[in-house]
LUMGUKOL-49479 format. One record per atom (N, C-alpha, C): residue number from 1; residue in one letter; atom name; x, z, y. Coordinates in steps of 0.001 Angstrom, whole numbers. Example, Ala and Ser with C-alpha at 12.3 -4.5 7.8 and 13.67 -1.06 7.14 Angstrom:
2
marba resi = 1&resn = A&name = N&X = 13190&Z = 7800&Y = -5690
marba resi = 1&resn = A&name = CA&X = 12300&Z = 7800&Y = -4500
marba resi = 1&resn = A&name = C&X = 13200&Z = 7800&Y = -3300
marba resi = 2&resn = S&name = N&X = 12850&Z = 7080&Y = -2250
marba resi = 2&resn = S&name = CA&X = 13670&Z = 7140&Y = -1060
marba resi = 2&resn = S&name = C&X = 12900&Z = 7870&Y = 30
//
This chain:
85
marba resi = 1&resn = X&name = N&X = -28063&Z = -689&Y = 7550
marba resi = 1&resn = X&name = CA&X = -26999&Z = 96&Y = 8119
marba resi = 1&resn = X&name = C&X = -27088&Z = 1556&Y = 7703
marba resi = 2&resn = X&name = N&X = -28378&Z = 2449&Y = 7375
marba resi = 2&resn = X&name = CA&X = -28160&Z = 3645&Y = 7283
marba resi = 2&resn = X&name = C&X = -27769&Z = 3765&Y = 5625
marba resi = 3&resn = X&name = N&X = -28182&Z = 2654&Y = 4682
marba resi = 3&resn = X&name = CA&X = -27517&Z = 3297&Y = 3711
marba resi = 3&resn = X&name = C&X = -25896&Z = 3077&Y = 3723
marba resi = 4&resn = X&name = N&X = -25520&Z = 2510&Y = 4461
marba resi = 4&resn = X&name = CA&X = -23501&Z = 1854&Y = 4471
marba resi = 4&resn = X&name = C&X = -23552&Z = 3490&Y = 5605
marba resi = 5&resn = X&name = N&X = -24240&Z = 3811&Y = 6519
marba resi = 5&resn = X&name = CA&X = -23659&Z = 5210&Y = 6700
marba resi = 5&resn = X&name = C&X = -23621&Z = 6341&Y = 5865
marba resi = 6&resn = X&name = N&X = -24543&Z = 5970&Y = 5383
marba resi = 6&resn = X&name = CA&X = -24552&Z = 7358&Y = 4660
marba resi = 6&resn = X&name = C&X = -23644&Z = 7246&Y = 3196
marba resi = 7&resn = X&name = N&X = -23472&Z = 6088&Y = 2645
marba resi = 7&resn = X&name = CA&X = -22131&Z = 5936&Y = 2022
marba resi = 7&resn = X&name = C&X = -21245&Z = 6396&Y = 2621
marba resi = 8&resn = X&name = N&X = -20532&Z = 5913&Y = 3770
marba resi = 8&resn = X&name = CA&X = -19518&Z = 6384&Y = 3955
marba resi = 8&resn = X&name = C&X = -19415&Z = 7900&Y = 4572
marba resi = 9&resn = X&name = N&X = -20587&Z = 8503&Y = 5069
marba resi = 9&resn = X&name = CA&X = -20483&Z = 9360&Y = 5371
marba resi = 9&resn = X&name = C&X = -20021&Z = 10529&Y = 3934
marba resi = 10&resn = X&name = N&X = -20972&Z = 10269&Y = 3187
marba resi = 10&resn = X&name = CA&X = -20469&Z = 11012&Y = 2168
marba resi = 10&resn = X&name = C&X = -18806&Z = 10495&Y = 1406
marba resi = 11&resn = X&name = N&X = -18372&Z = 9799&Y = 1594
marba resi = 11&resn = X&name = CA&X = -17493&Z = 9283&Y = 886
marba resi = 11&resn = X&name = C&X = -16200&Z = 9899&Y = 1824
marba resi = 12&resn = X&name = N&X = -16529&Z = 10105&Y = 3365
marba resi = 12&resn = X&name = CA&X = -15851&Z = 11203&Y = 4090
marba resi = 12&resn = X&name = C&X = -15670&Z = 12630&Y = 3621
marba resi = 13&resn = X&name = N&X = -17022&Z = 12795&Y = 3837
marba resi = 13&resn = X&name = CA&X = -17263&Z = 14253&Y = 2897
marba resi = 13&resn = X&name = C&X = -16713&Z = 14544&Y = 1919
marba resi = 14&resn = X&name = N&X = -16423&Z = 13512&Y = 691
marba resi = 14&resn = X&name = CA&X = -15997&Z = 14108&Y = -759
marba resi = 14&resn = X&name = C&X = -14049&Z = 13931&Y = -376
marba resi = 15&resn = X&name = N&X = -13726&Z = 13273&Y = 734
marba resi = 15&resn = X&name = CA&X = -12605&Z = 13334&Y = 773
marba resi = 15&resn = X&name = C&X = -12078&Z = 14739&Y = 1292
marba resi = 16&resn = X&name = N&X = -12573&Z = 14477&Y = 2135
marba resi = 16&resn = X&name = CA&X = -12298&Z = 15893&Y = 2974
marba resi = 16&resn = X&name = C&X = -12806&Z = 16996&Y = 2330
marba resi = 17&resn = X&name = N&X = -13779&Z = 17272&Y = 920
marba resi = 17&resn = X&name = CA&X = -13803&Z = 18393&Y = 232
marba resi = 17&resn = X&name = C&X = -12957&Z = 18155&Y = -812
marba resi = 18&resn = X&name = N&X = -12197&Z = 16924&Y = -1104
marba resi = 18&resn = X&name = CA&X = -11097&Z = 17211&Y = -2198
marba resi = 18&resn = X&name = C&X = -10264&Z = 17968&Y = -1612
marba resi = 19&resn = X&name = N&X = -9746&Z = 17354&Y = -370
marba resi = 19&resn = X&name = CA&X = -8672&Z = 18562&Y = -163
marba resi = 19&resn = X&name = C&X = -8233&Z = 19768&Y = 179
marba resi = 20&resn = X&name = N&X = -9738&Z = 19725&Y = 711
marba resi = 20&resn = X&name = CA&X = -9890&Z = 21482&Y = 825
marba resi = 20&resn = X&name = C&X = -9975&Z = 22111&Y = -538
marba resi = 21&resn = X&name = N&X = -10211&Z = 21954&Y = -1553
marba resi = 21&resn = X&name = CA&X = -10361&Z = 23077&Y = -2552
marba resi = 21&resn = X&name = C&X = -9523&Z = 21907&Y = -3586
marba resi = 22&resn = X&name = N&X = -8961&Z = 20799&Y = -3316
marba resi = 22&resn = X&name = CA&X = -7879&Z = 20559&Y = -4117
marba resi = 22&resn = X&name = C&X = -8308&Z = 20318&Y = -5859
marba resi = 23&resn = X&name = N&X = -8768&Z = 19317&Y = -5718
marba resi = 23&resn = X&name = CA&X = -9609&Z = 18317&Y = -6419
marba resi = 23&resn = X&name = C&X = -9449&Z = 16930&Y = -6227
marba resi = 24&resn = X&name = N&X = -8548&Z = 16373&Y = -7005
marba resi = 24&resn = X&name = CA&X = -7879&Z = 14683&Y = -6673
marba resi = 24&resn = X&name = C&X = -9297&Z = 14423&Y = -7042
marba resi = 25&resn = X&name = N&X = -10020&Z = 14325&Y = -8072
marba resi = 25&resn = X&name = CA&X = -10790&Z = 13115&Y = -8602
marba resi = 25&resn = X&name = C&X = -12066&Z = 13348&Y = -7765
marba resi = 26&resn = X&name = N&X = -12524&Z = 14687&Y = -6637
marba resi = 26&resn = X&name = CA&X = -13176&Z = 14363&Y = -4933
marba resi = 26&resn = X&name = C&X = -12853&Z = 13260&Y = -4399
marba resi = 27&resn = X&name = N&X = -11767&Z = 13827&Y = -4119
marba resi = 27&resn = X&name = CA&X = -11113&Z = 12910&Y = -3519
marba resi = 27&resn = X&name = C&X = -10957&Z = 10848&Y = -3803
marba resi = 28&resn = X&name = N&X = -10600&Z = 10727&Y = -5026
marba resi = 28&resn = X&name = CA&X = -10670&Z = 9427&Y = -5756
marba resi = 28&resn = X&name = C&X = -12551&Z = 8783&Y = -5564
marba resi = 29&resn = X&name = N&X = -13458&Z = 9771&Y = -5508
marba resi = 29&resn = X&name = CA&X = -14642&Z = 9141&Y = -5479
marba resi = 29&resn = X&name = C&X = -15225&Z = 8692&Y = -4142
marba resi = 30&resn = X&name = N&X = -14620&Z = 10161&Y = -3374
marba resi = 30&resn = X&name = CA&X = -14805&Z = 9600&Y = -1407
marba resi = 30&resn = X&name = C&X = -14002&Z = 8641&Y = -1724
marba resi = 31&resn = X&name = N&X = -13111&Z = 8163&Y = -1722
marba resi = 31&resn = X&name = CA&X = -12758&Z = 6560&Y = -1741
marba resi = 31&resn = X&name = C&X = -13342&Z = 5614&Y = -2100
marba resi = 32&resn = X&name = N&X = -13690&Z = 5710&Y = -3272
marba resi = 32&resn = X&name = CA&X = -14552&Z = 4732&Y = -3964
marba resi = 32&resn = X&name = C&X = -15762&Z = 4491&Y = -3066
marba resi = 33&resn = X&name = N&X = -16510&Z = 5617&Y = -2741
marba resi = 33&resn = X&name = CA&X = -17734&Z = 5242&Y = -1604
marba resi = 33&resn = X&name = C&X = -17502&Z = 4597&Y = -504
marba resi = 34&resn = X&name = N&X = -15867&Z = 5105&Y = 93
marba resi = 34&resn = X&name = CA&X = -15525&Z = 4467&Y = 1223
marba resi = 34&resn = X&name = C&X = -15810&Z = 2934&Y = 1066
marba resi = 35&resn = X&name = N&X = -14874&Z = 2727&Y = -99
marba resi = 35&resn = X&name = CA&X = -14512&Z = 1259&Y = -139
marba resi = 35&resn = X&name = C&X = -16041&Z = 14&Y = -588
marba resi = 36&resn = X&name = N&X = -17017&Z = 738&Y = -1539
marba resi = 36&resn = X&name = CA&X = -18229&Z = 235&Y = -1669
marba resi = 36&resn = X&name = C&X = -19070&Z = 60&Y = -40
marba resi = 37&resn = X&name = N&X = -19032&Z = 1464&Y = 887
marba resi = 37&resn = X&name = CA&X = -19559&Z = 1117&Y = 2259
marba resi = 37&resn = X&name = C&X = -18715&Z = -340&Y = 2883
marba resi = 38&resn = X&name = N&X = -17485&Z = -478&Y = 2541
marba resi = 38&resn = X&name = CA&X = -16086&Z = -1177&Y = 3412
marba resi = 38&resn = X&name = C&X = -16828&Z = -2404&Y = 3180
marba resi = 39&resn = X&name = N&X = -17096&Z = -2912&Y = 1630
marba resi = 39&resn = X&name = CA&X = -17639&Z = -4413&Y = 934
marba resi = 39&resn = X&name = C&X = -19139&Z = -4464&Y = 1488
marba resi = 40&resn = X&name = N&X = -19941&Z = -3730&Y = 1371
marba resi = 40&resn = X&name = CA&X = -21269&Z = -3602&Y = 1936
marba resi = 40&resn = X&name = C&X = -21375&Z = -3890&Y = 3067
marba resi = 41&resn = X&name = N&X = -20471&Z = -4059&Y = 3836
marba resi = 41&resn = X&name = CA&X = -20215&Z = -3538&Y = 5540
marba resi = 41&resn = X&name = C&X = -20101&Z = -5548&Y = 5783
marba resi = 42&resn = X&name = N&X = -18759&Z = -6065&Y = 4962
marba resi = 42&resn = X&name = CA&X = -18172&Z = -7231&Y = 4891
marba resi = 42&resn = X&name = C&X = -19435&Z = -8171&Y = 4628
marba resi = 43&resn = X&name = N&X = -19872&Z = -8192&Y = 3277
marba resi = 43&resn = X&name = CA&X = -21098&Z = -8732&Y = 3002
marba resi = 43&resn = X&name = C&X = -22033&Z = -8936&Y = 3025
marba resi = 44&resn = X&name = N&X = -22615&Z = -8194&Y = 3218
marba resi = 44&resn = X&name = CA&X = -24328&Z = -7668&Y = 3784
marba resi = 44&resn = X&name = C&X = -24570&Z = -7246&Y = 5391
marba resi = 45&resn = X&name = N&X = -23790&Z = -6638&Y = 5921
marba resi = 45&resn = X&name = CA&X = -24517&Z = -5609&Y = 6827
marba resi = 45&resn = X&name = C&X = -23913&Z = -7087&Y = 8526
marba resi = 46&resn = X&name = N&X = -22422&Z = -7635&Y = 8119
marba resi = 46&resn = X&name = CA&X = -22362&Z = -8233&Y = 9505
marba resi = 46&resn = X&name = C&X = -22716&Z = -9833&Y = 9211
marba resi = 47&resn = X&name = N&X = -23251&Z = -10146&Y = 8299
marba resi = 47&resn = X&name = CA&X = -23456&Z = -12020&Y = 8049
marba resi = 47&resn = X&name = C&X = -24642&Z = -12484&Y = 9121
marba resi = 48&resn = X&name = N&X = -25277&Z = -11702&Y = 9596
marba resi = 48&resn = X&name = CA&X = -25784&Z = -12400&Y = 10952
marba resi = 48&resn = X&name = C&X = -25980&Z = -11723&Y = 11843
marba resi = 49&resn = X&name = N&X = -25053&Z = -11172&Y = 12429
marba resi = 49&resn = X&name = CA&X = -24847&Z = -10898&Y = 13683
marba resi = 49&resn = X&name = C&X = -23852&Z = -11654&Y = 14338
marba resi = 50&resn = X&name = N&X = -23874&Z = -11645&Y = 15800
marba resi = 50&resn = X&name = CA&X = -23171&Z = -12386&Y = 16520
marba resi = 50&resn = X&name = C&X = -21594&Z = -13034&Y = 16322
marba resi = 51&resn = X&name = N&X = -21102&Z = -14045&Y = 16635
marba resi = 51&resn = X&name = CA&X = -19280&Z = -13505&Y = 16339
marba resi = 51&resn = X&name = C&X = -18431&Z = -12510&Y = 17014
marba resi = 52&resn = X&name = N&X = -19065&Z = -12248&Y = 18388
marba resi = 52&resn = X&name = CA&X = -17808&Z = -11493&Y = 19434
marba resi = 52&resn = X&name = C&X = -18469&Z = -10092&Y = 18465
marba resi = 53&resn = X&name = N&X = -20216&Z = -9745&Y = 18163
marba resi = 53&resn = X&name = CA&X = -19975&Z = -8632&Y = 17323
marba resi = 53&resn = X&name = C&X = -19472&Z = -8071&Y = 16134
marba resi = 54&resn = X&name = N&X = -19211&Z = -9244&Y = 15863
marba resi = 54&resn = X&name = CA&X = -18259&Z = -8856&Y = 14361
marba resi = 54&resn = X&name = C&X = -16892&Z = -8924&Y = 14473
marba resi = 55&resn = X&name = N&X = -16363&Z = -9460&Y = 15410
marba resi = 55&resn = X&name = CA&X = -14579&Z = -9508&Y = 15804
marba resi = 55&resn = X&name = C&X = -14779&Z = -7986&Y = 16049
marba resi = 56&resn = X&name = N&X = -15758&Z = -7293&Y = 16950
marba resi = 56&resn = X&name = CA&X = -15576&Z = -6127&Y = 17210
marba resi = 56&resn = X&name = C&X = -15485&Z = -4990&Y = 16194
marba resi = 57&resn = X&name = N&X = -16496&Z = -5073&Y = 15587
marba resi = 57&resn = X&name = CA&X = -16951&Z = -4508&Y = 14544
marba resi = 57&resn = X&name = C&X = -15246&Z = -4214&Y = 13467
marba resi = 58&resn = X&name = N&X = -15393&Z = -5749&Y = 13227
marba resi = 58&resn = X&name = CA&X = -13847&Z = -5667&Y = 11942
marba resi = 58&resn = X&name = C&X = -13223&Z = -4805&Y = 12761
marba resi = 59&resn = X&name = N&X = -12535&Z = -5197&Y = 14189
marba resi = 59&resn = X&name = CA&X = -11526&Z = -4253&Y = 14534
marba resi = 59&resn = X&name = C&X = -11561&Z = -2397&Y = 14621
marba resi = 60&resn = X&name = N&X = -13029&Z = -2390&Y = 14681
marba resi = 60&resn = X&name = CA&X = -13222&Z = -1034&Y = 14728
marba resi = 60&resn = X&name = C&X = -13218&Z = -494&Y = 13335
marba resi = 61&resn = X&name = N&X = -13462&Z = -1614&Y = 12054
marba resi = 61&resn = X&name = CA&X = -13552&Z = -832&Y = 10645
marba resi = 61&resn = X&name = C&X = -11661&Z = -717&Y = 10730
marba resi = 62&resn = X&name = N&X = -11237&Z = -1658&Y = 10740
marba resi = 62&resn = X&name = CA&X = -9410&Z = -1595&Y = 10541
marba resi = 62&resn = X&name = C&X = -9070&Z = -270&Y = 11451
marba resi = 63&resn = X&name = N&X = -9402&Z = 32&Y = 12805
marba resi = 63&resn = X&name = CA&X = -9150&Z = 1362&Y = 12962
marba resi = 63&resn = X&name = C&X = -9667&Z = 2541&Y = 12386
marba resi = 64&resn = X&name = N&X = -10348&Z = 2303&Y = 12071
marba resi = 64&resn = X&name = CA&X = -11108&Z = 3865&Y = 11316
marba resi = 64&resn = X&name = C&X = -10172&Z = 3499&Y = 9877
marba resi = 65&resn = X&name = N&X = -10035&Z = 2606&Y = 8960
marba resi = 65&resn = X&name = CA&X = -9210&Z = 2435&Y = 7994
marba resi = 65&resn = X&name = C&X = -7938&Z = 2830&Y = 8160
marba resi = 66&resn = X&name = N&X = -7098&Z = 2598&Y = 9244
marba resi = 66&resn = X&name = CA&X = -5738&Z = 2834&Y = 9670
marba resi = 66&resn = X&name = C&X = -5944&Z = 4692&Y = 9646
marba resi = 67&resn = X&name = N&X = -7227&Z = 5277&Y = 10274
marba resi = 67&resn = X&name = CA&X = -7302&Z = 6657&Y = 10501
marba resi = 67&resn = X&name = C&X = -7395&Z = 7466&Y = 9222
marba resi = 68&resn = X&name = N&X = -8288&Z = 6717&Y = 8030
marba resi = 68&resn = X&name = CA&X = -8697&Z = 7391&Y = 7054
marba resi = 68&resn = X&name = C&X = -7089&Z = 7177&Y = 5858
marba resi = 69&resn = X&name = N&X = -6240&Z = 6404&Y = 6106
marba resi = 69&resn = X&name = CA&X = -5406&Z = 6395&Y = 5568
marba resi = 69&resn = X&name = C&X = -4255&Z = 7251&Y = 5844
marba resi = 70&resn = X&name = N&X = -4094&Z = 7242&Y = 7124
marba resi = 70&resn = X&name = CA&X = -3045&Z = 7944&Y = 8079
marba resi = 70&resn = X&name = C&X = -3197&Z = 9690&Y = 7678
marba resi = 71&resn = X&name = N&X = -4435&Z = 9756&Y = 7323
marba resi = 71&resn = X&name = CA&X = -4991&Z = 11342&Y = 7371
marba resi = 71&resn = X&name = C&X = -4840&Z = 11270&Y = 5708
marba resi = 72&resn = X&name = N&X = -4451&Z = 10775&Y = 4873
marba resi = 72&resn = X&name = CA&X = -4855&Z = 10777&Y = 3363
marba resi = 72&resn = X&name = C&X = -3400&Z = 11035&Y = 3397
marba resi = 73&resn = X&name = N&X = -2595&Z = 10147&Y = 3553
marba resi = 73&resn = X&name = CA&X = -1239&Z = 10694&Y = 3730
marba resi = 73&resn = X&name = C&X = -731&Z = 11775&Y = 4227
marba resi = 74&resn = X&name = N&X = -1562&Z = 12021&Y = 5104
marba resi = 74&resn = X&name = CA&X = -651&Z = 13255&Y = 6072
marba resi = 74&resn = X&name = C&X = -1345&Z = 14530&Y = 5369
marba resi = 75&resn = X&name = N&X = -2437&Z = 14080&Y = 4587
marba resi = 75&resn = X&name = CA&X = -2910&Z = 16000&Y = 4055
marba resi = 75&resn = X&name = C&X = -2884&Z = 15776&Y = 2314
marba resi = 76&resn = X&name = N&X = -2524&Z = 14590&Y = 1767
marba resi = 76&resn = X&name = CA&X = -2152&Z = 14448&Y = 400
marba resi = 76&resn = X&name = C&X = -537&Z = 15191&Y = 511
marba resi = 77&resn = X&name = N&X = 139&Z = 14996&Y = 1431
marba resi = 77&resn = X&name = CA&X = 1836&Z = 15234&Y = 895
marba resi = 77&resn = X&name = C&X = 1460&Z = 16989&Y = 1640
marba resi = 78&resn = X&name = N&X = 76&Z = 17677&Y = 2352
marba resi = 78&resn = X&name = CA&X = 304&Z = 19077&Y = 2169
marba resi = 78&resn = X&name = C&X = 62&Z = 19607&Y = 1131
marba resi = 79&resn = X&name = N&X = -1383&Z = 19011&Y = 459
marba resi = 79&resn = X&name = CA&X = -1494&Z = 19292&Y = -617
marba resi = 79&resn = X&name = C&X = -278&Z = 19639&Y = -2144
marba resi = 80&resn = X&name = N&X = 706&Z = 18812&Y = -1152
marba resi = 80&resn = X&name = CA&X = 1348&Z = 19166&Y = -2740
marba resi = 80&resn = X&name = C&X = 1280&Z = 17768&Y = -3506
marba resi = 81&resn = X&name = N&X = 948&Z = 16618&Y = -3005
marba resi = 81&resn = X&name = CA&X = 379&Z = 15159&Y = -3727
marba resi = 81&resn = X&name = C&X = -306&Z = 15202&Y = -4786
marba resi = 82&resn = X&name = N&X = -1078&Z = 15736&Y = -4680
marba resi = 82&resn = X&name = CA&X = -2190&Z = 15834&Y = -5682
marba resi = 82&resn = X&name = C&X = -2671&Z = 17279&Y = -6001
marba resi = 83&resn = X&name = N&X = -2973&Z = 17992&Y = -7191
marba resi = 83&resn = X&name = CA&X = -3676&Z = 19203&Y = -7220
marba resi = 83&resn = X&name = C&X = -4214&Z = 18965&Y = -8728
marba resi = 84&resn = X&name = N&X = -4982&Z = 19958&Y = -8734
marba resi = 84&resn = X&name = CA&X = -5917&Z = 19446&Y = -10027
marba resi = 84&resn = X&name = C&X = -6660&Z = 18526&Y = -10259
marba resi = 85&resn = X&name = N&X = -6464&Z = 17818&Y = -11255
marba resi = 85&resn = X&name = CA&X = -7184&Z = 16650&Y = -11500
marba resi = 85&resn = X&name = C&X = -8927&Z = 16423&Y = -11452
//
C-alpha cells in the first residue's frame, strides 16, 4: 500500500504542479502515475482482502476518480486548455 500511495500521491502532486506553472506534459505524467497507482490498486493491492472491503474500497477509488476528473476539467478550461507543452 505505501508504494500505490506514494504513486498516487505524487501523481497528485505533478498534476496540481502542471497547473500551477502551466506545463501540460506535468500534468500528462501525474496521470500516468495516477492511473499506474489505479491498476496497482485493481491488481495487487485488493486480491485478498475481504469482499464488503473491496466493494468499499472500488467505490471510494470511483469517487476520488469522479473528483480528480471533475477538478482536471474545471482548472484545464482556466488554464486556457492546455499551456505549454
Amino acid at each position: 500500500w505505501t508504494l500505490t500511495l506514494a504513486w498516487g500521491a505524487a501523481g497528485l502532486a505533478l498534476v496540481a504542479l502542471g497547473f500551477r506553472v502551466l506545463r501540460r506534459s506535468w500534468r500528462y505524467a501525474g496521470l500516468v502515475l495516477l492511473f499506474l497507482a489505479l491498476v496497482k490498486i485493481v491488481t495487487r493491492d485488493l486480491g485478498d482482502v475481504d469482499t464488503n472491503v473491496r466493494i468499499l474500497s472500488y467505490l471510494g477509488l470511483g469517487l476520488i476518480l469522479l473528483a480528480v476528473s471533475w477538478g482536471y476539467a474545471r482548472f484545464d478550461a482556466r488554464a486556457g486548455g492546455g499551456g505549454r507543452p
